[in-house]
C-alpha positions as a Python dict, from the first residue, in 0.01 Angstrom:
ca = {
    (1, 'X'): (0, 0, 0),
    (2, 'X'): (233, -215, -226),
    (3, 'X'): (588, -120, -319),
    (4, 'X'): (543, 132, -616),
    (5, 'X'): (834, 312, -796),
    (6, 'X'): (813, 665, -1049),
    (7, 'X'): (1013, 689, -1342),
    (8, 'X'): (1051, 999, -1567),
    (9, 'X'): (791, 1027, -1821),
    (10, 'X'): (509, 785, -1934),
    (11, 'X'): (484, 455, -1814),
    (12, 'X'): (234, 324, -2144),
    (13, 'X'): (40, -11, -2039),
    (14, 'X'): (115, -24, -1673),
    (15, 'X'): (-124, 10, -1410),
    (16, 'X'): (-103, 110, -1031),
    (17, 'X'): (-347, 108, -727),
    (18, 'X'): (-492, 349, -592),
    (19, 'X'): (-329, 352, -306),
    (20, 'X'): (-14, 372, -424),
    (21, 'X'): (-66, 651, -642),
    (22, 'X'): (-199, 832, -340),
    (23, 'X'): (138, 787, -155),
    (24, 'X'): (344, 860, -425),
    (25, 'X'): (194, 1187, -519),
    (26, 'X'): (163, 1237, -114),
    (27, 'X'): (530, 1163, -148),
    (28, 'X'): (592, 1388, -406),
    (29, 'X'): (450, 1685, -211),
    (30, 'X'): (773, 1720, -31),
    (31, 'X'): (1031, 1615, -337),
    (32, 'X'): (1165, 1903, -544),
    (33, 'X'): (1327, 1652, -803),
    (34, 'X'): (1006, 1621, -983),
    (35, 'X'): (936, 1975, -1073),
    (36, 'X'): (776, 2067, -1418),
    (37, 'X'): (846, 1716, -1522),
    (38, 'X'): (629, 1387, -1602),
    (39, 'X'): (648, 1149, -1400),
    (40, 'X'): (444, 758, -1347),
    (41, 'X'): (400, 570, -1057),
    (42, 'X'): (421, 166, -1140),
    (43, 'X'): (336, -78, -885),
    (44, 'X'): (660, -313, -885),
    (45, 'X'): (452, -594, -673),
    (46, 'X'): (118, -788, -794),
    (47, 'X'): (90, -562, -1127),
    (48, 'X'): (-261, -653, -1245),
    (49, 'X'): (-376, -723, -1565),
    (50, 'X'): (-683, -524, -1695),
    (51, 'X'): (-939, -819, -1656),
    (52, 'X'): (-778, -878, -1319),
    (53, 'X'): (-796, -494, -1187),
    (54, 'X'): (-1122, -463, -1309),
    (55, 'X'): (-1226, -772, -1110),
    (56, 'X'): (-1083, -649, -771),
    (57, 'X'): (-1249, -351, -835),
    (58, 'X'): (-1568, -494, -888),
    (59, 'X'): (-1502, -745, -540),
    (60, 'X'): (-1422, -402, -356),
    (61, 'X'): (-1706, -199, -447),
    (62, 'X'): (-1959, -474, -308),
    (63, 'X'): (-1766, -495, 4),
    (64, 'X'): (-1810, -120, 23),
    (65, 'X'): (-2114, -16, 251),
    (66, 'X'): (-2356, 216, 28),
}
């Protein structure tokens, strides 16, 4: 996990890892703030590019076992 933040509504262009989507909406599961409302989750550290996400992914899924 990475440090992530969430800010009100859409966060166009950004990406975040998986991970850290996970935690935040783990996070959010005990947060009443963010009721009935939009919210993003941005990864503040390492923010990938498209080519470069797509790339780690790509690394990750052969280092997966099948």
């Amino acid at each position: 996990m990475t440090d992530h933040t969430l800010v009100q509504g859409h966060a166009d262009g950004r990406f975040t890892a998986r991970v850290d989507l996970a935690a935040a909406l783990l996070g959010l599961l005990d947060d009443d703030r963010h009721v009935r409302s939009t919210v993003s989750v941005i990864t503040t550290v390492e923010n990938p590019t498209v080519l470069r996400w797509i790339r780690n992914e790509a690394l990750m899924s052969k280092e997966r076992p099948a």
